[in-house]
PyMOL Python script that loads the backbone (N, CA, C, O; Angstrom):
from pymol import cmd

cmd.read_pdbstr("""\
ATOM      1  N   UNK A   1       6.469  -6.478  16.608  1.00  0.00           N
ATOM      2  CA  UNK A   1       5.162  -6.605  15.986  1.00  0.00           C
ATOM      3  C   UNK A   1       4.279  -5.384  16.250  1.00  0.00           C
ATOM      4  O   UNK A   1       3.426  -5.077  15.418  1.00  0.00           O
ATOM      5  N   UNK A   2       4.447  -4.657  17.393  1.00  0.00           N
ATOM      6  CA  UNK A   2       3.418  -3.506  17.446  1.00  0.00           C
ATOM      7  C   UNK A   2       3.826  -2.619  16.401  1.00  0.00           C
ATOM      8  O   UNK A   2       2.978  -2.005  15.753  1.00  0.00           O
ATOM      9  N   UNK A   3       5.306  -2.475  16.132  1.00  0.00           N
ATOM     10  CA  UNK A   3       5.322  -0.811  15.292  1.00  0.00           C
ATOM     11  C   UNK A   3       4.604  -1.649  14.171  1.00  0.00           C
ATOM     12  O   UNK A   3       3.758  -0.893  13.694  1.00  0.00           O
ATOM     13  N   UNK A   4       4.554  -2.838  13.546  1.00  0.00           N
ATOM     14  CA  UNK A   4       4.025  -3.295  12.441  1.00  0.00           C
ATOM     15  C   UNK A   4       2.084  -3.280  12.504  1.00  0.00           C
ATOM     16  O   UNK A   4       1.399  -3.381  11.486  1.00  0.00           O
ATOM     17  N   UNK A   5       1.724  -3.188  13.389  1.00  0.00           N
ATOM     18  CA  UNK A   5       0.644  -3.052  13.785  1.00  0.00           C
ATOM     19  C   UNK A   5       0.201  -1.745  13.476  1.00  0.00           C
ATOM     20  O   UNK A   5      -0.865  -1.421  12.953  1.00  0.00           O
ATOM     21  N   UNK A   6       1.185  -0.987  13.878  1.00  0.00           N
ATOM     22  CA  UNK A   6       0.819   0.578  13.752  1.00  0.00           C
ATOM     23  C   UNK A   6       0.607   0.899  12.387  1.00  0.00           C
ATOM     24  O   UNK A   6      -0.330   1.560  11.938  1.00  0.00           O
ATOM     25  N   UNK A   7       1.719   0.286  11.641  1.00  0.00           N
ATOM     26  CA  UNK A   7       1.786   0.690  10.139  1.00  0.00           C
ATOM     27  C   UNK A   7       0.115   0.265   9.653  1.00  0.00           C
ATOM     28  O   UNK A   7      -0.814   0.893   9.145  1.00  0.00           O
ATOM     29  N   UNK A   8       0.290  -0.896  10.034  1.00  0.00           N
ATOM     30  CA  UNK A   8      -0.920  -1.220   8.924  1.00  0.00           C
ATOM     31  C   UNK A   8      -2.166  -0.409   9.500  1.00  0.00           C
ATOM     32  O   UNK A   8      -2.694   0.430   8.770  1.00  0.00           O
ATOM     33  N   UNK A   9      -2.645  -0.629  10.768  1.00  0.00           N
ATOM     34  CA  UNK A   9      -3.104   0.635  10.959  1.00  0.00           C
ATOM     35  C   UNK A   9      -3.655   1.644  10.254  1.00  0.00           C
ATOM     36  O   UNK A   9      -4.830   1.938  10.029  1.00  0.00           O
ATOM     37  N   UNK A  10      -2.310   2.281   9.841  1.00  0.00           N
ATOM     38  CA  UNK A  10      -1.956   3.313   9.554  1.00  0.00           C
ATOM     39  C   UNK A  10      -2.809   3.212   7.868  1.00  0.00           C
ATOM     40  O   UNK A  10      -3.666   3.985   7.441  1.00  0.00           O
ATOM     41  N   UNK A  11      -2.199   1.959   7.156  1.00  0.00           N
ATOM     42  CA  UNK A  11      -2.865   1.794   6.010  1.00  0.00           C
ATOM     43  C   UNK A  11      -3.782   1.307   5.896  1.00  0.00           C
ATOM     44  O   UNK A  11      -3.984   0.621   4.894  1.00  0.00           O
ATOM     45  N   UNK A  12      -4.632   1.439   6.779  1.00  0.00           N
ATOM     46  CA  UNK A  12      -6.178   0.732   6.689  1.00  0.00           C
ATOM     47  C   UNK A  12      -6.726   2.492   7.019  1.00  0.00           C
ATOM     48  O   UNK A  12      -7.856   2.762   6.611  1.00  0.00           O
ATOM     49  N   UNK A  13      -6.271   3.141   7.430  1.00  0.00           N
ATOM     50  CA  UNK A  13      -6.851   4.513   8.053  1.00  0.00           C
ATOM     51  C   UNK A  13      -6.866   5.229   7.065  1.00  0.00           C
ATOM     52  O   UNK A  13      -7.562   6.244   7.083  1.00  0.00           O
ATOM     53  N   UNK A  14      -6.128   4.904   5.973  1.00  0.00           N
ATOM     54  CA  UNK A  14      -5.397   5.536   4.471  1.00  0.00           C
ATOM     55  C   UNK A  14      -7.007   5.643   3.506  1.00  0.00           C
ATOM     56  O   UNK A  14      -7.240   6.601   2.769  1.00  0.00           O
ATOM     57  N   UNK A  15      -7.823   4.668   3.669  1.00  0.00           N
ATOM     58  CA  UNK A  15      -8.569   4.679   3.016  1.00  0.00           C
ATOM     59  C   UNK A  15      -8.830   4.162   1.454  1.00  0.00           C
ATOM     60  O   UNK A  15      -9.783   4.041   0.686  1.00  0.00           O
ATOM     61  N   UNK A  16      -7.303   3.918   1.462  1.00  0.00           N
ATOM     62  CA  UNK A  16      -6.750   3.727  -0.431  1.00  0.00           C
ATOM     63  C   UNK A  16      -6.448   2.009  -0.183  1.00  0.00           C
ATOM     64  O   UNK A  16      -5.519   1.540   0.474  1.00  0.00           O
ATOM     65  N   UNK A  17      -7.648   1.155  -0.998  1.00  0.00           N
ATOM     66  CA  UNK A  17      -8.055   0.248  -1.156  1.00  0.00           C
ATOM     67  C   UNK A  17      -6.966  -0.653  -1.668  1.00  0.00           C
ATOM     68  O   UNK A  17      -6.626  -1.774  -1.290  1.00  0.00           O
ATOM     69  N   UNK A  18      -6.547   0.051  -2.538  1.00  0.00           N
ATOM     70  CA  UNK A  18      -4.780  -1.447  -2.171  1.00  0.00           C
ATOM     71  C   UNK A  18      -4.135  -1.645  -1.352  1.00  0.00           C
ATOM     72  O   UNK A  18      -3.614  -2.753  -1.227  1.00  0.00           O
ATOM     73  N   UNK A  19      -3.917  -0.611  -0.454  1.00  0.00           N
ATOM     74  CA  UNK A  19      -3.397  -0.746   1.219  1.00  0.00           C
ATOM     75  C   UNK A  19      -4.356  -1.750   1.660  1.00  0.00           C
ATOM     76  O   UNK A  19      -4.266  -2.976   1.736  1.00  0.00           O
ATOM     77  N   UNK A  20      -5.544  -0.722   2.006  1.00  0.00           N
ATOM     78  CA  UNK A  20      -6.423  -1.036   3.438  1.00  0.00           C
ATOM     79  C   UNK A  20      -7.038  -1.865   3.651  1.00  0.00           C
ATOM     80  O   UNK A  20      -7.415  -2.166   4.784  1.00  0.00           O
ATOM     81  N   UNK A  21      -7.352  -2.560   2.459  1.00  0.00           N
ATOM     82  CA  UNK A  21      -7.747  -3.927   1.976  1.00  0.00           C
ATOM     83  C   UNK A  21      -6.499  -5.004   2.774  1.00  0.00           C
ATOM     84  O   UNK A  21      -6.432  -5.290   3.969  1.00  0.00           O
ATOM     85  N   UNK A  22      -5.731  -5.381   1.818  1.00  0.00           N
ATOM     86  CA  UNK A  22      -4.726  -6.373   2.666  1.00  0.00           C
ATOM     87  C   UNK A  22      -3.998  -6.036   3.827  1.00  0.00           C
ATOM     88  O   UNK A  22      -3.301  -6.873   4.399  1.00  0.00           O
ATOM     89  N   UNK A  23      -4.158  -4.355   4.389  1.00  0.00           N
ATOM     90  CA  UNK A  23      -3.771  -4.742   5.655  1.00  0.00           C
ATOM     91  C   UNK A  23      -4.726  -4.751   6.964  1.00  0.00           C
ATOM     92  O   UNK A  23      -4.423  -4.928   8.143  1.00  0.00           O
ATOM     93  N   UNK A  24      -5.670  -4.562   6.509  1.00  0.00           N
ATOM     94  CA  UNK A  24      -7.180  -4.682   7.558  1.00  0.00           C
ATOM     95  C   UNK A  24      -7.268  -6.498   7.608  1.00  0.00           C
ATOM     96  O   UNK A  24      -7.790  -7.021   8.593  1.00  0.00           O
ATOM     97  N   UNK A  25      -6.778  -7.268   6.597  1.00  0.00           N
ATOM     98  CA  UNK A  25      -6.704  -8.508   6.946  1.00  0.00           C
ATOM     99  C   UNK A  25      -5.644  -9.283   7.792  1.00  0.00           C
ATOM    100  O   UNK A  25      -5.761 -10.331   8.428  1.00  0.00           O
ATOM    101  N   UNK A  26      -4.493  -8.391   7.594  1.00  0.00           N
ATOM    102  CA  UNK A  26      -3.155  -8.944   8.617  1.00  0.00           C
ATOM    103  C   UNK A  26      -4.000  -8.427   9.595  1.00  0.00           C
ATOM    104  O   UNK A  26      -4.468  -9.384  10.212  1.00  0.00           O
ATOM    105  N   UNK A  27      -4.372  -7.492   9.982  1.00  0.00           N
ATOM    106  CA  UNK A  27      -4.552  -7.292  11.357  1.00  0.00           C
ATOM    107  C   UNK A  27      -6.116  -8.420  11.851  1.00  0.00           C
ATOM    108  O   UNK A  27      -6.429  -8.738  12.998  1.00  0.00           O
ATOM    109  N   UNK A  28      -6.693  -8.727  10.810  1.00  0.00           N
ATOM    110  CA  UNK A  28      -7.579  -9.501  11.420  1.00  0.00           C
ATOM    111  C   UNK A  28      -7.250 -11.081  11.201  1.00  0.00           C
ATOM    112  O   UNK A  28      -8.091 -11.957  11.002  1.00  0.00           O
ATOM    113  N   UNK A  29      -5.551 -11.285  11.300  1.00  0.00           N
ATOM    114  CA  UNK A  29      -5.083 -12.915  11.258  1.00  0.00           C
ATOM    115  C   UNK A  29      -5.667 -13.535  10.028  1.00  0.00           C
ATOM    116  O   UNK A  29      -6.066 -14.699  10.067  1.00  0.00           O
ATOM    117  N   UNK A  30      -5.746 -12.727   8.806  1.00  0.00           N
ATOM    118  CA  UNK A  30      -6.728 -13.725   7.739  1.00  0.00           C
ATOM    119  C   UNK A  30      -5.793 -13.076   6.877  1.00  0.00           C
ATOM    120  O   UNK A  30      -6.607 -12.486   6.167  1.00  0.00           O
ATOM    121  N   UNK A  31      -4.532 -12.713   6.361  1.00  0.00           N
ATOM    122  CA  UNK A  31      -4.018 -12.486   5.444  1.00  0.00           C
ATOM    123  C   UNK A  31      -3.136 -13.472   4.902  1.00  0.00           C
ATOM    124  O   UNK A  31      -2.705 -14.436   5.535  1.00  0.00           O
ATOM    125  N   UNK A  32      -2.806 -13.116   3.351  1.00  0.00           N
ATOM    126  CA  UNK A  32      -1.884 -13.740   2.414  1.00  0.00           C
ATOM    127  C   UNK A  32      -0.833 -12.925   1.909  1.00  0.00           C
ATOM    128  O   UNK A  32      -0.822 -12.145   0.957  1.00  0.00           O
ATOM    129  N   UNK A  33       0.232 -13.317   2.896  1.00  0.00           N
ATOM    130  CA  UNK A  33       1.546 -12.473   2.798  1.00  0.00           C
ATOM    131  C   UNK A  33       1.744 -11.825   1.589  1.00  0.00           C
ATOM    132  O   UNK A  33       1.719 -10.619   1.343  1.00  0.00           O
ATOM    133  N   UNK A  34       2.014 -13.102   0.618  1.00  0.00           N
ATOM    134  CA  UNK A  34       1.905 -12.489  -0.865  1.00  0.00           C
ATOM    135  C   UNK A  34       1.589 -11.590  -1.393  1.00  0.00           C
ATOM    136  O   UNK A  34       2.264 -10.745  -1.981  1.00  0.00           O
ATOM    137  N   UNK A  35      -0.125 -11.726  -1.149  1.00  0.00           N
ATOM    138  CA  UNK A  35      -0.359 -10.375  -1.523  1.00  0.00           C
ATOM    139  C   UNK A  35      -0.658  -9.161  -0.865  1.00  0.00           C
ATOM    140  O   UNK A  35      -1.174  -8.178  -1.396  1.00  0.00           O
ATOM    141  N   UNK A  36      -0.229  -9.300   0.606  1.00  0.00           N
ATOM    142  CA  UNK A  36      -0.004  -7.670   1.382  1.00  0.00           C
ATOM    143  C   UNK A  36       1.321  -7.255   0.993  1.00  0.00           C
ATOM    144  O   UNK A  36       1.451  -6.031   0.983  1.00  0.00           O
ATOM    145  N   UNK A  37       2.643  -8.115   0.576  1.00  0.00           N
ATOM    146  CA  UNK A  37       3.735  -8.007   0.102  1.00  0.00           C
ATOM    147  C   UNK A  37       3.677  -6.897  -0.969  1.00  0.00           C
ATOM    148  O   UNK A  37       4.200  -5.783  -1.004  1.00  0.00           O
ATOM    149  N   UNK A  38       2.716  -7.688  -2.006  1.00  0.00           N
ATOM    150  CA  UNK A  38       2.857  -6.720  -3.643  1.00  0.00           C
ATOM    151  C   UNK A  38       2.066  -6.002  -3.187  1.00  0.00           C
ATOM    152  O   UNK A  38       2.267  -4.932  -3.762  1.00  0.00           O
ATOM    153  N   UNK A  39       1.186  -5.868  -2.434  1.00  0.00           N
ATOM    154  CA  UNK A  39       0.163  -4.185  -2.771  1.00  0.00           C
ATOM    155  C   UNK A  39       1.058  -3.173  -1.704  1.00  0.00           C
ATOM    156  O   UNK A  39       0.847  -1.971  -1.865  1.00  0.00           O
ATOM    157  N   UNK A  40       1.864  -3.484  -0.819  1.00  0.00           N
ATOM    158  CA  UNK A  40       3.001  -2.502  -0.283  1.00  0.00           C
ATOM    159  C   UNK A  40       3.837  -1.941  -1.368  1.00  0.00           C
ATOM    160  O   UNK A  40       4.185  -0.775  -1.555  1.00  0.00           O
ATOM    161  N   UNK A  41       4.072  -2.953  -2.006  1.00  0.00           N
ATOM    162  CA  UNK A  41       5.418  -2.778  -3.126  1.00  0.00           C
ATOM    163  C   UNK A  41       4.677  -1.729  -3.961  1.00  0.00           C
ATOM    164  O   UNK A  41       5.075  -0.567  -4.036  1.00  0.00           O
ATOM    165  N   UNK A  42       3.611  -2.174  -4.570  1.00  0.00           N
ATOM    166  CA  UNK A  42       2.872  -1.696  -5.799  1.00  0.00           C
ATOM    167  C   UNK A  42       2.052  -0.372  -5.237  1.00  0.00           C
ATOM    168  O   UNK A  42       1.546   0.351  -6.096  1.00  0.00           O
ATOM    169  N   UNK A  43       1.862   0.053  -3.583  1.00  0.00           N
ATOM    170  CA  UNK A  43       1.708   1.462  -3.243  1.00  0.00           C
ATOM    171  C   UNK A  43       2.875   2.318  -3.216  1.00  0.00           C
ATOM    172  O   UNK A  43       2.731   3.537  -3.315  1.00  0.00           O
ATOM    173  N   UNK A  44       4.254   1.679  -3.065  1.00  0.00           N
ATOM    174  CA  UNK A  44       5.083   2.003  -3.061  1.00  0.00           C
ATOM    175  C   UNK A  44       5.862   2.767  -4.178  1.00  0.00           C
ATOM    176  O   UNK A  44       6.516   3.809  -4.145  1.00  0.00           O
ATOM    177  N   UNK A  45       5.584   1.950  -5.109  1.00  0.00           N
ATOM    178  CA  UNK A  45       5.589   2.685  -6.522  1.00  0.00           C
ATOM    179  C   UNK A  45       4.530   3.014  -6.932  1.00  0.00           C
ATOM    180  O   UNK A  45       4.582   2.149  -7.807  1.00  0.00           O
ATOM    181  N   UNK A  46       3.689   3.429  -7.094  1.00  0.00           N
ATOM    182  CA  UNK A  46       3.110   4.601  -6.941  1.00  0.00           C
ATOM    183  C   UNK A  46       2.894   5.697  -6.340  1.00  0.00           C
ATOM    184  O   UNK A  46       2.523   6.683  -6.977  1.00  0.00           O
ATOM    185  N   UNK A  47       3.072   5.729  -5.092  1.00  0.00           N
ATOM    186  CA  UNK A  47       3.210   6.583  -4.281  1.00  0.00           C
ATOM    187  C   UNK A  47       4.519   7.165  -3.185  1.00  0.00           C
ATOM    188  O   UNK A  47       4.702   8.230  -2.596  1.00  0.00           O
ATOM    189  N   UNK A  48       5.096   6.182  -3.252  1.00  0.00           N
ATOM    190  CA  UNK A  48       6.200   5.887  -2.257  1.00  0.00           C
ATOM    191  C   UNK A  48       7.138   7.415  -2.264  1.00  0.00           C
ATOM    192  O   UNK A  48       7.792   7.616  -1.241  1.00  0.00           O
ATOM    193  N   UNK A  49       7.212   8.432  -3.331  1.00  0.00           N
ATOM    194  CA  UNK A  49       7.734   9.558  -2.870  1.00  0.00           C
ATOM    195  C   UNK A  49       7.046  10.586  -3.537  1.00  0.00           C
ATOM    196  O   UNK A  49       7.427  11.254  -4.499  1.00  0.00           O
ATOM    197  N   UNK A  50       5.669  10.650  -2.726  1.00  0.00           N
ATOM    198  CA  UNK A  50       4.545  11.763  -2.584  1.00  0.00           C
ATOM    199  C   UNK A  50       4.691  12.412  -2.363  1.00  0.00           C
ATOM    200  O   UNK A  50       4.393  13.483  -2.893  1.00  0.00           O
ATOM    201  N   UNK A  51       5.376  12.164  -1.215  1.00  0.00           N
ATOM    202  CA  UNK A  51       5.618  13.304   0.337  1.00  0.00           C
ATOM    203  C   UNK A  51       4.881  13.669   1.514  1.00  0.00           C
ATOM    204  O   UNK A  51       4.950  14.636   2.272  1.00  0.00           O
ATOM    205  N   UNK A  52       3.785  12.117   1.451  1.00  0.00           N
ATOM    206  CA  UNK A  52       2.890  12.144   2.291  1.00  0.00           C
ATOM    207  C   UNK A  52       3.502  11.089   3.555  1.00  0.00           C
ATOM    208  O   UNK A  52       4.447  10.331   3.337  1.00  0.00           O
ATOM    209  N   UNK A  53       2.895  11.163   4.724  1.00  0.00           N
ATOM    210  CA  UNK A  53       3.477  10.275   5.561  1.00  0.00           C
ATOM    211  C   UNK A  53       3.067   8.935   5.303  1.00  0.00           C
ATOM    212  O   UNK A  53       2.687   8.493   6.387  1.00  0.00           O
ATOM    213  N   UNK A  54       2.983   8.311   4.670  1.00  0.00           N
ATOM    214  CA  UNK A  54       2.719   6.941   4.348  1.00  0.00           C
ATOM    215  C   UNK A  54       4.470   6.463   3.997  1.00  0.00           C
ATOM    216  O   UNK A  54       5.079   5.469   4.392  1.00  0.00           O
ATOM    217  N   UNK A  55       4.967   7.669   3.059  1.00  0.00           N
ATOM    218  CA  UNK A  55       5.900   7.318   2.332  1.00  0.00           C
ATOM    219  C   UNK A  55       7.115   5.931   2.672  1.00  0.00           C
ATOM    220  O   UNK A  55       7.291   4.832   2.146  1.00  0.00           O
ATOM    221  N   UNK A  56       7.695   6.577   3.672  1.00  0.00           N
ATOM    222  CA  UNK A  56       8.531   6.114   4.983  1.00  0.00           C
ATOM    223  C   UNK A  56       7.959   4.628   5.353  1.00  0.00           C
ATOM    224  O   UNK A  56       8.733   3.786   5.808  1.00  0.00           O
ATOM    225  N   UNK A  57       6.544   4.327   5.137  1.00  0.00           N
ATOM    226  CA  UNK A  57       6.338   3.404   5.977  1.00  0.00           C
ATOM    227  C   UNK A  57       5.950   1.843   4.988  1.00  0.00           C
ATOM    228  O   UNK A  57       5.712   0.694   5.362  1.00  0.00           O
ATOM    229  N   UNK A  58       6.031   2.473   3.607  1.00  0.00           N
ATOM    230  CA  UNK A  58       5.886   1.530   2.927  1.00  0.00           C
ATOM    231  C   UNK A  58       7.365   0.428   3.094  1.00  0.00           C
ATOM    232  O   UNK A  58       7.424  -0.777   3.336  1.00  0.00           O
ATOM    233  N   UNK A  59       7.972   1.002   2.954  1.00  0.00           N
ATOM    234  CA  UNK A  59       9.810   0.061   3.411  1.00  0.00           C
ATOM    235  C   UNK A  59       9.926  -0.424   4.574  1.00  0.00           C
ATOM    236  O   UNK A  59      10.616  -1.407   4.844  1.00  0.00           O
ATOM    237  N   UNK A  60       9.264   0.223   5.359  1.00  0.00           N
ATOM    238  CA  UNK A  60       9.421  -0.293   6.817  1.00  0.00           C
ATOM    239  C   UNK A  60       8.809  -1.236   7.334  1.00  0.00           C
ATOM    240  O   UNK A  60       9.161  -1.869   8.330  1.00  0.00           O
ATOM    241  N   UNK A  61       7.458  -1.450   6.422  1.00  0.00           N
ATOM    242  CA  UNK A  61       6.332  -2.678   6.927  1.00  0.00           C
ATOM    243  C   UNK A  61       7.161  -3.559   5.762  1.00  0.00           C
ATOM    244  O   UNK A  61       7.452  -4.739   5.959  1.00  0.00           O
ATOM    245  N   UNK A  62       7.431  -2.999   4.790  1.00  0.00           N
ATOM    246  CA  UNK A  62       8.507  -4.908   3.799  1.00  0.00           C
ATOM    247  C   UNK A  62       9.445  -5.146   5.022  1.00  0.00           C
ATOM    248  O   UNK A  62       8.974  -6.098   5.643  1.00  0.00           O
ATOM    249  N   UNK A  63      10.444  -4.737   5.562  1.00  0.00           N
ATOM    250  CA  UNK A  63      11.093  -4.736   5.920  1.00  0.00           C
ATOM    251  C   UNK A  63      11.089  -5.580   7.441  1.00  0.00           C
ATOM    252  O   UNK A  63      12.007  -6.356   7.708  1.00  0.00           O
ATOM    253  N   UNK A  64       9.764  -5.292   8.554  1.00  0.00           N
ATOM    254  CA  UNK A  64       9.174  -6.029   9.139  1.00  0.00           C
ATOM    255  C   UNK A  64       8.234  -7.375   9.214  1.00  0.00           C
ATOM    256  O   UNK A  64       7.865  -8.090  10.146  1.00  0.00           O
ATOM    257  N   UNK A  65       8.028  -7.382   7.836  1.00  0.00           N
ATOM    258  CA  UNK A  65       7.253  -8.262   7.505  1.00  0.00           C
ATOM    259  C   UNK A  65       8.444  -9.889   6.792  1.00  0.00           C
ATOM    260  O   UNK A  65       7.904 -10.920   6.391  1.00  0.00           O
TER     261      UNK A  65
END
""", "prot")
cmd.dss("prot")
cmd.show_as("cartoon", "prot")
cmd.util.cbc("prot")
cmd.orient("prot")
């Protein structure tokens, strides 16, 4: 659970409101899997090979989650 902690973190630090939005709520115990699920997925395709360090971590928080 911490590296998953980190991620989201990570996407709340991102600033980009389809992340930081649903994962500022996992981390505050008030989320809906569902939809931190699709806005990973749906940053993912969109962004998922930028080449920014987020990239990597979009698979890794589905993947933990």
């Amino acid at each position: 659970m911490e590296e998953l902690k980190i991620i989201m973190e990570k996407f709340v630090e991102s600033g980009w409101n389809l992340i930081s939005e649903p994962a500022q709520q996992w981390l505050d115990g008030k989320y809906d899997k569902d939809i931190l699920v699709s806005a990973i997925k749906q940053a993912d395709k969109e962004c998922g090979n930028c080449g920014c360090d987020l990239d990597s971590l979009y698979k890794r928080a589905l993947e933990l989650l």
